[in-house]
C-alpha positions as CSV (number, residue, x, y, z in Angstrom):
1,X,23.9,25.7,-0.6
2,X,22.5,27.9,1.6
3,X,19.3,27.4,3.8
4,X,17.4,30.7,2.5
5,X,18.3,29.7,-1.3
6,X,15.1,27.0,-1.3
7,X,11.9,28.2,-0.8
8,X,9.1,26.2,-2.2
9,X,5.5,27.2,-3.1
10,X,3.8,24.3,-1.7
11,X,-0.2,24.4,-2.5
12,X,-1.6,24.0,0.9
13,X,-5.5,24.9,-0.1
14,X,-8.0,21.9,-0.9
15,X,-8.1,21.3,-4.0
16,X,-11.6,22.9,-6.3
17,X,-14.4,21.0,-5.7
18,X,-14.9,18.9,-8.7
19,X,-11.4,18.8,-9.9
20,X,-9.0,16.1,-11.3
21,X,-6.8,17.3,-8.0
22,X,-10.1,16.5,-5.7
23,X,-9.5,12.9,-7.6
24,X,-5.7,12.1,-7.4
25,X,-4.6,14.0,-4.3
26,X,-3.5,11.7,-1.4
27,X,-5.4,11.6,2.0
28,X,-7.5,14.4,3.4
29,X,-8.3,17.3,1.2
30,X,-7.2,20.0,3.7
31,X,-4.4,18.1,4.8
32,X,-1.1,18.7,3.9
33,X,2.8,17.1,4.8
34,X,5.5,19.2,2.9
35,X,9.0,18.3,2.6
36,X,11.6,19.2,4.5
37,X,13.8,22.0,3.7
38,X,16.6,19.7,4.6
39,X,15.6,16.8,3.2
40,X,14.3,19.3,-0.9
41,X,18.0,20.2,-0.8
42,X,19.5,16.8,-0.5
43,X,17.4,16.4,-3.9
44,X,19.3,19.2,-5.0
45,X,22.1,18.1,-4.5
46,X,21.5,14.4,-5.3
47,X,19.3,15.0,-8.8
48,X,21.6,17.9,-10.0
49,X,18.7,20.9,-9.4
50,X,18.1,23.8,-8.7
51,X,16.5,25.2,-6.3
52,X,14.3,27.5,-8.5
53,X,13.2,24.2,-9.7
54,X,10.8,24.2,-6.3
55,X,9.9,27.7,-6.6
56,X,6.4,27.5,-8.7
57,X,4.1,24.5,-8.9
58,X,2.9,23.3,-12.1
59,X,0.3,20.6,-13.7
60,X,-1.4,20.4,-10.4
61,X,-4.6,19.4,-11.9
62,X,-6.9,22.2,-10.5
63,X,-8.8,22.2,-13.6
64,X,-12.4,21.0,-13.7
65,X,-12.9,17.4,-14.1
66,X,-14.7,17.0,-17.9
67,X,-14.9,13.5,-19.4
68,X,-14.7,13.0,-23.3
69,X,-15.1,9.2,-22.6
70,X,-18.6,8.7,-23.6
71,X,-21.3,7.3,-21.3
72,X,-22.4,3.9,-22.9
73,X,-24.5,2.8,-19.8
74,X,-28.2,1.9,-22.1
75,X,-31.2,4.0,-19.9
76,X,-32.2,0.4,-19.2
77,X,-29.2,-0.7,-17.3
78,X,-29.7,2.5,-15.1
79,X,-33.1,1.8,-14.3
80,X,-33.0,-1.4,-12.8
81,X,-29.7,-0.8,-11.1
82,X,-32.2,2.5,-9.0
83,X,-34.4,-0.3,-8.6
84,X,-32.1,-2.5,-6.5
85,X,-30.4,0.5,-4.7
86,X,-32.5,3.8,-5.0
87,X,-32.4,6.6,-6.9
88,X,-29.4,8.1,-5.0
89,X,-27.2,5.5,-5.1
90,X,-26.8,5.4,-8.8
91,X,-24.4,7.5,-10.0
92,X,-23.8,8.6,-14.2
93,X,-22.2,12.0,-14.0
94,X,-19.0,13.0,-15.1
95,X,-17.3,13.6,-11.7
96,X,-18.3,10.1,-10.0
97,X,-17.4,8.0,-12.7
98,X,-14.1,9.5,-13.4
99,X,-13.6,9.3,-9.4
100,X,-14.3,5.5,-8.8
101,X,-12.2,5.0,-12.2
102,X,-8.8,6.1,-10.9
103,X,-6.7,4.6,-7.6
104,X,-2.8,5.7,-7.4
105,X,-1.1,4.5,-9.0
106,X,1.7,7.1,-10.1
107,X,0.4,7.2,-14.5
108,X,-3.3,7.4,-13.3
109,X,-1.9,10.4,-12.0
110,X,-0.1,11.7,-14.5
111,X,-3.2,11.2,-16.7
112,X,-5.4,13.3,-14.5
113,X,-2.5,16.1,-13.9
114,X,-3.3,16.6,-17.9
115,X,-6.8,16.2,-17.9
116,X,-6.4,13.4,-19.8
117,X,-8.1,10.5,-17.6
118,X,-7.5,6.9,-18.4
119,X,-10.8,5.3,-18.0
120,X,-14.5,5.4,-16.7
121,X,-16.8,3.7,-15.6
122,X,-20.6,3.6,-17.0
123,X,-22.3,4.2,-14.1
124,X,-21.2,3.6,-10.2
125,X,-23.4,2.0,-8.2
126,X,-23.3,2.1,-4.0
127,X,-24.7,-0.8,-2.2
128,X,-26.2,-0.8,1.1
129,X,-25.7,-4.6,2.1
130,X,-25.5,-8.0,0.8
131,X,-28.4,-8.4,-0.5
132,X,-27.8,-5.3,-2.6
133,X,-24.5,-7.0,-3.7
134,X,-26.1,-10.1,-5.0
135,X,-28.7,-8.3,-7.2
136,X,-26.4,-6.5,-8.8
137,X,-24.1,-9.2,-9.5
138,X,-26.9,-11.6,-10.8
139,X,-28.1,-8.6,-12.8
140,X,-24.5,-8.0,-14.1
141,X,-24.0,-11.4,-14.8
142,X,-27.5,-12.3,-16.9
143,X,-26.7,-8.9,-18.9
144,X,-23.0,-9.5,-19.4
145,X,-21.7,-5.6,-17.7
146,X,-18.4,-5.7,-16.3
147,X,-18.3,-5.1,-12.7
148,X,-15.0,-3.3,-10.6
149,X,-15.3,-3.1,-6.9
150,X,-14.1,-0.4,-5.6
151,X,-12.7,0.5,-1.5
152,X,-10.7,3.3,-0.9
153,X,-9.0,3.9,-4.1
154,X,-5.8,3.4,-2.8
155,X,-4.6,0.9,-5.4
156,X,-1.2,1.2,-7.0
157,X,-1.4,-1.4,-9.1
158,X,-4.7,-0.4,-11.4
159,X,-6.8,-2.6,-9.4
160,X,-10.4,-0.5,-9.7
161,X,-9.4,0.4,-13.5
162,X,-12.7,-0.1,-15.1
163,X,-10.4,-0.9,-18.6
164,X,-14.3,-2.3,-19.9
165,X,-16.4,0.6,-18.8
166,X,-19.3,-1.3,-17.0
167,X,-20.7,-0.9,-13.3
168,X,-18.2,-0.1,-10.1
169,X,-19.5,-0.9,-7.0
170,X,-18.5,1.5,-4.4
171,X,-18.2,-0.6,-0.9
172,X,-17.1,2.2,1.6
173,X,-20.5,4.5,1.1
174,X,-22.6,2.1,3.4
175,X,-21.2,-1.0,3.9
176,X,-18.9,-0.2,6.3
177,X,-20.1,-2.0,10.0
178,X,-19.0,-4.3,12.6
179,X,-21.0,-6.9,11.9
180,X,-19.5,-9.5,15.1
181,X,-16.8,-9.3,17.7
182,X,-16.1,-12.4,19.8
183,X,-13.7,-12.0,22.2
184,X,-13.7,-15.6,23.2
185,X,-12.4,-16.8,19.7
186,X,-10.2,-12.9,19.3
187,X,-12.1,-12.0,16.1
188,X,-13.7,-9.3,14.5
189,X,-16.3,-10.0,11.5
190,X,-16.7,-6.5,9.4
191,X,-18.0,-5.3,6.1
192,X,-15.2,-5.0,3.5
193,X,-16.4,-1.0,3.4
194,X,-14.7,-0.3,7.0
195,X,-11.7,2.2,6.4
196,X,-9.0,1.5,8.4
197,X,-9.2,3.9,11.4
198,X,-12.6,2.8,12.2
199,X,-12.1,-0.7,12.2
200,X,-9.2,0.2,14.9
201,X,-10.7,2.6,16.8
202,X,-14.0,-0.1,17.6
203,X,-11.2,-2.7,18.4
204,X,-9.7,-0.2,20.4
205,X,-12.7,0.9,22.7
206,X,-13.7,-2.4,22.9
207,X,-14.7,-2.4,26.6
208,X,-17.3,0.1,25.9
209,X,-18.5,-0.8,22.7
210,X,-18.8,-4.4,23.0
211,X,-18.6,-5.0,27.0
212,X,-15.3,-7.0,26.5
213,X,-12.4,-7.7,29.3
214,X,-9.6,-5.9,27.1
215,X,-8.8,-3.2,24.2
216,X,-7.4,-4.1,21.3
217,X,-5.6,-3.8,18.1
218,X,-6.1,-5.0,14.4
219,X,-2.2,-5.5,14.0
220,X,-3.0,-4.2,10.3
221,X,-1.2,-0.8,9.8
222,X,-0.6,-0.7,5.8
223,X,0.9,2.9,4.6
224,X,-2.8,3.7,3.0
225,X,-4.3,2.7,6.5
226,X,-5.8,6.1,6.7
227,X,-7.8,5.5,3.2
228,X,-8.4,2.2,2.7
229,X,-10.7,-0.5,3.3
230,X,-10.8,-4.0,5.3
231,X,-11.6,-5.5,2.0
232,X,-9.2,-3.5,0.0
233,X,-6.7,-5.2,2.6
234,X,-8.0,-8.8,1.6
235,X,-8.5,-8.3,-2.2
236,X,-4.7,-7.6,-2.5
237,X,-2.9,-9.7,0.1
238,X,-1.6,-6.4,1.8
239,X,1.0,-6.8,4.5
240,X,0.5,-4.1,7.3
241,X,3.8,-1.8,9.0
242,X,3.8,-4.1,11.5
243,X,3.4,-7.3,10.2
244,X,6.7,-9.1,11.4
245,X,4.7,-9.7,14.1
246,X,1.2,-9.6,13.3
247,X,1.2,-11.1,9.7
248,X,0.1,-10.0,6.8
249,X,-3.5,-10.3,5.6
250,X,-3.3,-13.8,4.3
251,X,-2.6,-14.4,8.0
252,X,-5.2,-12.5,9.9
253,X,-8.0,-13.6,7.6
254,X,-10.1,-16.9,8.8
255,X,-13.1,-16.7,7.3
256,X,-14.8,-14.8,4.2
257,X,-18.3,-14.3,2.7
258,X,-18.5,-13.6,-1.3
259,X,-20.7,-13.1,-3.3
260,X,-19.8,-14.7,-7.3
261,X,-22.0,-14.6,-10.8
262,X,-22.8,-18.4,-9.7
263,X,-23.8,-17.6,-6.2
264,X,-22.7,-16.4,-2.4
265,X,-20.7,-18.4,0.1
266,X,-19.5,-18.4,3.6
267,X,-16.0,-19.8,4.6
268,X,-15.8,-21.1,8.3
269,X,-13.5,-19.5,10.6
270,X,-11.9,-22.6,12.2
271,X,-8.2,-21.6,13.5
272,X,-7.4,-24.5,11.2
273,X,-8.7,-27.9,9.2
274,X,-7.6,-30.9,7.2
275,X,-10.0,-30.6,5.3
276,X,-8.5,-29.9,1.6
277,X,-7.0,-26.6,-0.3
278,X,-8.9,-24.2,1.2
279,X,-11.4,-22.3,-0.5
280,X,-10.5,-19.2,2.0
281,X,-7.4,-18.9,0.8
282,X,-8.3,-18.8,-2.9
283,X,-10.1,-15.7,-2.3
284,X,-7.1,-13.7,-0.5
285,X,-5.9,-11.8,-3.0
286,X,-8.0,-12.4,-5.9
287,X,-8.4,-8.6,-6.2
288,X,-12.1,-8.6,-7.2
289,X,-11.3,-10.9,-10.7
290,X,-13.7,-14.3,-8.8
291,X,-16.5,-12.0,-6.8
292,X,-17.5,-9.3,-4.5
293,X,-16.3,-10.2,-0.6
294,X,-19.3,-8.8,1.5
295,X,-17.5,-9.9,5.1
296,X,-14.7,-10.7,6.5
297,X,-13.6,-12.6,9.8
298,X,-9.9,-11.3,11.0
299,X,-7.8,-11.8,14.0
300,X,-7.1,-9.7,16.4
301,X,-5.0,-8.9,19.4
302,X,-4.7,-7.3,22.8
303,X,-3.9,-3.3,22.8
304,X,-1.4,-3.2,24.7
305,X,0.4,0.3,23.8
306,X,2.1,0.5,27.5
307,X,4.1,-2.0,26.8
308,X,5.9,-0.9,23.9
309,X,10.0,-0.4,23.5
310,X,11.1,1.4,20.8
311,X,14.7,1.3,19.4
312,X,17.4,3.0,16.5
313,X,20.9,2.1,16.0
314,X,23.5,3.3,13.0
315,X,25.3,0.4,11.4
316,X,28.2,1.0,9.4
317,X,27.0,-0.5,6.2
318,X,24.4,-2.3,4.7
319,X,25.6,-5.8,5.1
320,X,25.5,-5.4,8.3
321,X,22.6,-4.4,8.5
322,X,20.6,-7.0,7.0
323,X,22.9,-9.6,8.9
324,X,21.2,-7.5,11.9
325,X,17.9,-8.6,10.5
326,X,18.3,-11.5,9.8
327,X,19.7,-12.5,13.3
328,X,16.8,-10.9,14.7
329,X,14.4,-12.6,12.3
330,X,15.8,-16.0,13.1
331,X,16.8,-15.4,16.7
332,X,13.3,-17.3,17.7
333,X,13.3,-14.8,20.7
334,X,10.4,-12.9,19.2
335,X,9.8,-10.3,16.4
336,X,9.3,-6.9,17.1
337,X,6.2,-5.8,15.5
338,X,8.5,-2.5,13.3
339,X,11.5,-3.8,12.3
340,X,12.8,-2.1,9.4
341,X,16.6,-1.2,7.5
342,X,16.7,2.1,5.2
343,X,20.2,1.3,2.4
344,X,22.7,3.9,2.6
345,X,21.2,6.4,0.2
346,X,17.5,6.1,1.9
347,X,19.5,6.7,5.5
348,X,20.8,9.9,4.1
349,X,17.5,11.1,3.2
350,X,16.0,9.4,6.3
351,X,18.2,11.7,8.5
352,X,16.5,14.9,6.8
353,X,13.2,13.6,6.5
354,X,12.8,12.6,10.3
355,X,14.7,15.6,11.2
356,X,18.0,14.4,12.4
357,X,20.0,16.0,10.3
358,X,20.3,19.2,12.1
359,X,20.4,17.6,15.4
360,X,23.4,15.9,14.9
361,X,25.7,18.7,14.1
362,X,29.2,19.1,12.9
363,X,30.8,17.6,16.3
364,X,28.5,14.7,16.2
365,X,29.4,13.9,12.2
366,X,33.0,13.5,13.2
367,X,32.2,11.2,16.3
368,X,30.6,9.1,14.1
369,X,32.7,9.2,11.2
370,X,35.4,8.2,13.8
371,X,32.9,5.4,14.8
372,X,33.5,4.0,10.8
373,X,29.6,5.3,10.2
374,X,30.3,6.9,7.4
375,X,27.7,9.4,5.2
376,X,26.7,7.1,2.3
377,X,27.5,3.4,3.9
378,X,26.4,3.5,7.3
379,X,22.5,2.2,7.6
380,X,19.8,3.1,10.0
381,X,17.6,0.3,11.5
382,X,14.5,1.4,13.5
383,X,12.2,-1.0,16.0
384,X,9.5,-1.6,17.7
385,X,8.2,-4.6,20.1
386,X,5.1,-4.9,21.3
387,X,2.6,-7.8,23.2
388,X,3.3,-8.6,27.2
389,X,5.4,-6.2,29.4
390,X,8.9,-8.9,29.8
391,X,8.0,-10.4,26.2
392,X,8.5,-6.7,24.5
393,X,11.4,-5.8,27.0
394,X,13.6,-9.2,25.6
395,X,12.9,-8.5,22.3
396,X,14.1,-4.9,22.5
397,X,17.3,-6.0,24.5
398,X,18.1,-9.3,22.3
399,X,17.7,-7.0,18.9
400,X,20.1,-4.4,20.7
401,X,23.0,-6.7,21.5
402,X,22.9,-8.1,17.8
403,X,23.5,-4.7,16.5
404,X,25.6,-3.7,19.1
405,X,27.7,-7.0,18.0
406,X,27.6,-5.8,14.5
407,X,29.1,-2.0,15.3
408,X,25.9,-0.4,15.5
409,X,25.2,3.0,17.5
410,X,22.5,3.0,19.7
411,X,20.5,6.2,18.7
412,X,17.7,5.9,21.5
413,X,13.9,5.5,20.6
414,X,13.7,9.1,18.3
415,X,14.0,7.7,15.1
416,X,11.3,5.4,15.7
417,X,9.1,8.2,17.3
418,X,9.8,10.6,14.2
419,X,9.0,7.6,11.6
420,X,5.9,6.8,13.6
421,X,4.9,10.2,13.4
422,X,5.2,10.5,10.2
423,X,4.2,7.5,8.4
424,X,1.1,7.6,7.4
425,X,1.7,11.5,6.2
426,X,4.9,11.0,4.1
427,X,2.4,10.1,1.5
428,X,1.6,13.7,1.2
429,X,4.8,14.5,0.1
430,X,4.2,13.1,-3.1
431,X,2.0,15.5,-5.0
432,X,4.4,18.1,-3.4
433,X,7.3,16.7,-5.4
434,X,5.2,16.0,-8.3
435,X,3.9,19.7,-8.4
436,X,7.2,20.7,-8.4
437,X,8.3,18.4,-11.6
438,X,10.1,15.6,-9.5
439,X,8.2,12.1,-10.1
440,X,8.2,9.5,-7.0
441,X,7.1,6.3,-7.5
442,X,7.6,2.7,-5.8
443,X,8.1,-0.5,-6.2
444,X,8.5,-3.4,-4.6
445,X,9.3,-6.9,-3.9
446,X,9.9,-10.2,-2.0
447,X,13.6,-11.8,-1.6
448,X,14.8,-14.3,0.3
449,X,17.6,-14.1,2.5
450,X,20.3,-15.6,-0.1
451,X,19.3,-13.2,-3.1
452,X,18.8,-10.1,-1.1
453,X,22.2,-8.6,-1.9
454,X,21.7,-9.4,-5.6
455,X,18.3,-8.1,-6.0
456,X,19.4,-4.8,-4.2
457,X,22.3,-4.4,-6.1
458,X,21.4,-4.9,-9.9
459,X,17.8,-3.0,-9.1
460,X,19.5,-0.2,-8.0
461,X,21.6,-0.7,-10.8
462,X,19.1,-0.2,-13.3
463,X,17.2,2.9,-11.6
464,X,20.2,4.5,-11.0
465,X,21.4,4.4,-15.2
466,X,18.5,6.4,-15.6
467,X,19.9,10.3,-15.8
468,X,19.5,12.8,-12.4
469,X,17.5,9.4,-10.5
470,X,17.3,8.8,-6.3
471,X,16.8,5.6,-6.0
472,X,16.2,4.4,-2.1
473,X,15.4,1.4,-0.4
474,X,14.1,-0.6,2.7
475,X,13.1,-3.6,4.1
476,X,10.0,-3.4,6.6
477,X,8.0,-7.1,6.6
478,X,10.9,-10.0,7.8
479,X,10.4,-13.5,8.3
480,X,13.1,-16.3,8.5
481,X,13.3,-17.3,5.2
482,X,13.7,-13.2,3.9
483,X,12.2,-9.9,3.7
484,X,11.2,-7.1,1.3
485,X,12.4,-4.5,-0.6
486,X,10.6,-1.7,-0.8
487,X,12.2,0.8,-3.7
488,X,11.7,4.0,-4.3
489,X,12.8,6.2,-6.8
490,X,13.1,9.9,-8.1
491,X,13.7,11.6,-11.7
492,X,13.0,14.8,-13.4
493,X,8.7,14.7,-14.2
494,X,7.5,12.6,-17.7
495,X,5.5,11.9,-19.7
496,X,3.0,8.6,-19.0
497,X,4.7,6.7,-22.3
498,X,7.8,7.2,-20.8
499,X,7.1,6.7,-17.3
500,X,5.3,3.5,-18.2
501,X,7.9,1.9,-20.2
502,X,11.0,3.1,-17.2
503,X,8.6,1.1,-14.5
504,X,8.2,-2.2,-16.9
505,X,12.0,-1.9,-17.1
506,X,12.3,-1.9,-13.7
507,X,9.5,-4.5,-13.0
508,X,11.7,-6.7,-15.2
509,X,14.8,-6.3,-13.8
510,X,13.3,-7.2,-10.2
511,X,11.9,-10.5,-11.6
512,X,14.6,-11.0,-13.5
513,X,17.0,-10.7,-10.5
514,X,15.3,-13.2,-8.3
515,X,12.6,-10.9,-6.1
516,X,9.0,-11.8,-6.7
517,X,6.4,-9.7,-8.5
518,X,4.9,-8.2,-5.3
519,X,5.2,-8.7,-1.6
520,X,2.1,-6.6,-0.6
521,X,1.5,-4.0,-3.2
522,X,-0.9,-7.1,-5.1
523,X,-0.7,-7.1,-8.9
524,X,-4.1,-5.8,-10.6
525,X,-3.7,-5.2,-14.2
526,X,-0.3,-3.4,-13.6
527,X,1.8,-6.3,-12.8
528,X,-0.8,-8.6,-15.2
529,X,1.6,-9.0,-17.8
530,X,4.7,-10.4,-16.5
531,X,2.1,-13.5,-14.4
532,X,2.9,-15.9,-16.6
533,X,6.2,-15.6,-16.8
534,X,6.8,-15.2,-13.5
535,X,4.3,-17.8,-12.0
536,X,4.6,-19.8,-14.9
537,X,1.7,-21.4,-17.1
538,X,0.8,-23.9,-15.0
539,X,0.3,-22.1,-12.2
540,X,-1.7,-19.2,-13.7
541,X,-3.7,-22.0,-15.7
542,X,-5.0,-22.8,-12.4
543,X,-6.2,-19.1,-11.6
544,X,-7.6,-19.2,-15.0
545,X,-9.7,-22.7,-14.3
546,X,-11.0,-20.6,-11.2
547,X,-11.9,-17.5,-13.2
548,X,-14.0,-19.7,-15.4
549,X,-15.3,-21.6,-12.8
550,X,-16.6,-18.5,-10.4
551,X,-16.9,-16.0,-13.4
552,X,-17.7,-17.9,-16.5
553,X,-19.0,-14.7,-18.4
554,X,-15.5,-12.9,-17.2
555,X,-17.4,-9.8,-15.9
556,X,-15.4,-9.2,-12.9
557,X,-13.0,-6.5,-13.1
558,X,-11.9,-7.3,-16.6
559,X,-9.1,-6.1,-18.8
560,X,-6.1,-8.2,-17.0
561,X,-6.3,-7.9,-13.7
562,X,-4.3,-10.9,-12.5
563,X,-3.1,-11.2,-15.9
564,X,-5.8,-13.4,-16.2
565,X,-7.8,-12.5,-19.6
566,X,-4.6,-11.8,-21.6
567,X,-4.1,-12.9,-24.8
């Protein structure tokens, strides 16, 4: 196919002011990450079609936002909320509570590309501090309103749906400070209203900000890190880019503050204690179903960018690659803080998407073709160590000679410097392909070592039996016992009925196969359904004793989140 035969009409303006686009649209409203030409016509190609099938956008949501979902907040309600908050923190038009109704996941947007939106709240409400948090809550709780919290809006799993209408309490607006740093103990104490690049850049300048000896660095680097919250992190057990050597959440958080219908609490941030199950822990990833968190204590590390080694080979296949993994996961020589293996068909795409395609040529392809790294098996792992100058250096050389062991091809640092580039804007590729009728969605899972293979293989399976469908996958968050798989997968556009019952087929097959329900992704009211079956009843009986317990009116963030008001 040749080059000048694709030529998309990506929308680059912002979207109208007061649209459903202004609502769904990833990241920055002026900002914009299209696909590469390279990378549309390997969906071409791969999808069966053609390339006038990029050449006009359509259903991009540019329409005015107009909701036929009736206000049912009573006048009284609204009064004494603009007692506790002012006047111009209460919110009841149209606009705002269609906005703080919606996250991203893929048939919110769907719903709001047609106009049609899939809930709203009564009335949003934007608290300035605690003590604006636990009047609301009390008053919530004596008049029986449901209450969603909502942080960035970067949920994918229907966390801030308000499916009973109700208040949402938006965090970011004010309550986003540094409320401690103590370098002595490494922690940072901030509101769960901090987005991302704020909390990092503080850490960051810390020298100047806060008079300390050293800069450093939250460790948390989710996909959404752009747009989303500290306490978005928390409420859904996220697991940063660089977690292999960081953690995840449940790791880096030591100590909470929440705020419940039956009254606020502080968790101490000892390193560790014998002291029981920890209440702490029950609040990591409770998604807003037990109370608001109004603070959160988190580790943090030295910044130590200097140090850095960055590394790419080529396997030849993708056992290899995950033995590669899992050598270096259980090599007890250190993780690199990026470690992460693209399957054959995500390489392919990889190689377009970062830009490689091009650069390796048609004397290059038969080198490595005669190499046995072959378009279609062989399997691209990228790295990156950080932490002390010789510990970063051994973990970049030891990770090297396993591949190397395994047939890999070194392919220098560029891989890792394109992906790091690009990923937190590869996001904005998504309403691209979705203005241009191609629907990307992804899910994903945790496997251990031993089921890996077969989770891969019968998921893949199942996407792929689905007509002109992409299905790639990766692993990015490794431990010793097993990894991730992060899928994601491609077909002709839908409608939400049908999208919705091909992801609860492939939700499903995942459990059904051996991976968990989540890895970082969290559950909200999406995954609600299959909790039982996949935790089993004892287990969520236990969440369910703790609903009652904290919310014993079950005002917060009903209608299944957690699966845990289901019939």
């Amino acid at each position: 196919m040749p080059e000048t035969s694709i030529d998309p009409r990506w929308l680059t303006p912002p979207p109208p002011q007061g649209s459903y686009r202004s609502i769904f649209k990833w990241g920055a409203p002026g900002r914009s990450y299209h696909p590469r030409t390279g990378l549309v016509r390997l969906l071409c190609e791969r999808m069966g079609l053609s390339p006038q099938s990029f050449s006009t956008p359509r259903n991009t949501g540019e329409a005015a936002v107009r909701n036929d979902l009736p206000a049912t907040m009573d006048v009284v309600h609204v009064s004494a909320m603009t007692d506790i908050v002012g006047k111009e923190n209460v919110q009841c038009d149209d606009y705002a509570r269609i906005r703080y109704a919606h996250g991203q996941a893929v048939e919110e947007i769907l719903a709001l590309r047609h106009g049609r939106p899939a809930a709203a709240a009564g009335m949003v409400v934007h608290p300035r501090h605690r003590e604006d948090v636990q009047a609301i809550v009390a008053y919530c709780h004596a008049q029986h309103i449901p209450l969603t919290v909502y942080g960035g809006g970067s949920s994918v799993t229907l966390g801030v749906t308000p499916a009973r209408g109700g208040v949402t309490v938006v965090m970011q607006t004010h309550m986003r400070r540094m409320l401690a740093f103590n370098e002595a103990n490494r922690t940072a104490t901030a509101e769960p209203g901090m987005m991302g690049p704020a909390y990092e850049a503080l850490l960051n300048d810390a020298p100047a900000r806060f008079r300390a000896r050293h800069r450093y660095t939250c460790g948390h680097f989710p996909q959404s890190f752009e747009f989303s919250t500290v306490g978005g992190w928390v409420a859904t057990l996220g697991a940063g880019q660089q977690s292999s050597y960081y953690g995840d959440i449940y790791d880096l958080v030591l100590g909470q503050e929440v705020v419940t219908p039956i009254g606020t609490f502080s968790t101490a941030d000892y390193p560790a204690t014998a002291t029981g199950p920890k209440v702490n822990d029950i609040f990591k990833g409770s998604e807003g179903a037990f109370g608001v968190l109004t603070a959160a204590t988190l580790k943090i590390f030295r910044f130590m960018p200097e140090n850095r080694r960055r590394f790419a080979y080529l396997l030849p296949g993708w056992p290899q690659a995950i033995a590669a993994a899992r050598e270096i996961s259980q090599g007890e020589f250190g993780m690199p803080s990026v470690l992460r293996i693209s399957d054959p068909e995500e390489t392919e795409a990889a190689l377009q998407l970062y830009g490689l395609g091009g650069r390796v040529g048609e004397y290059a392809e038969r080198l490595l073709r005669l190499k046995g790294l072959l378009p279609m098996k062989r399997c691209l792992l990228i790295g990156q160590s950080d932490g002390e100058r010789h510990f970063a250096r051994n973990i970049a050389r030891q990770s090297g000679r396993i591949c190397r062991r395994l047939g890999a091809l070194w392919l220098s640092g560029y891989p890792v410097d394109r992906w790091s580039h690009g990923r937190f804007l590869d996001p904005y590729m998504r309403d691209d392909l979705h203005d241009m009728g191609v629907l990307i969605d992804t899910l994903e899972t945790a496997v251990t070592w031993d089921r890996l293979m077969h989770v891969h293989a019968g998921v893949r399976e199942w996407i792929k039996a689905r007509p002109q469908t992409l299905c790639m996958c990766h692993a990015s968050h490794f431990y010793p016992q097993g990894t991730n798989l992060y899928f994601i997968f491609m077909t002709p556009m839908t409608g939400v009925d049908d999208f919705r019952r091909f992801q609860a087929d492939i939700i499903t097959q995942i459990v059904t196969c051996g991976g968990s329900l989540s890895h970082h992704h969290g559950v909200g009211k999406l995954m609600g359904p299959w909790m039982d079956g996949h935790l089993g009843r004892a287990q969520v009986d236990v969440l369910r004793a703790l609903k009652r317990h904290f919310d014993p009116r079950h005002i917060m963030n009903p209608g299944g989140t957690l699966g845990l008001d289901l019939p």
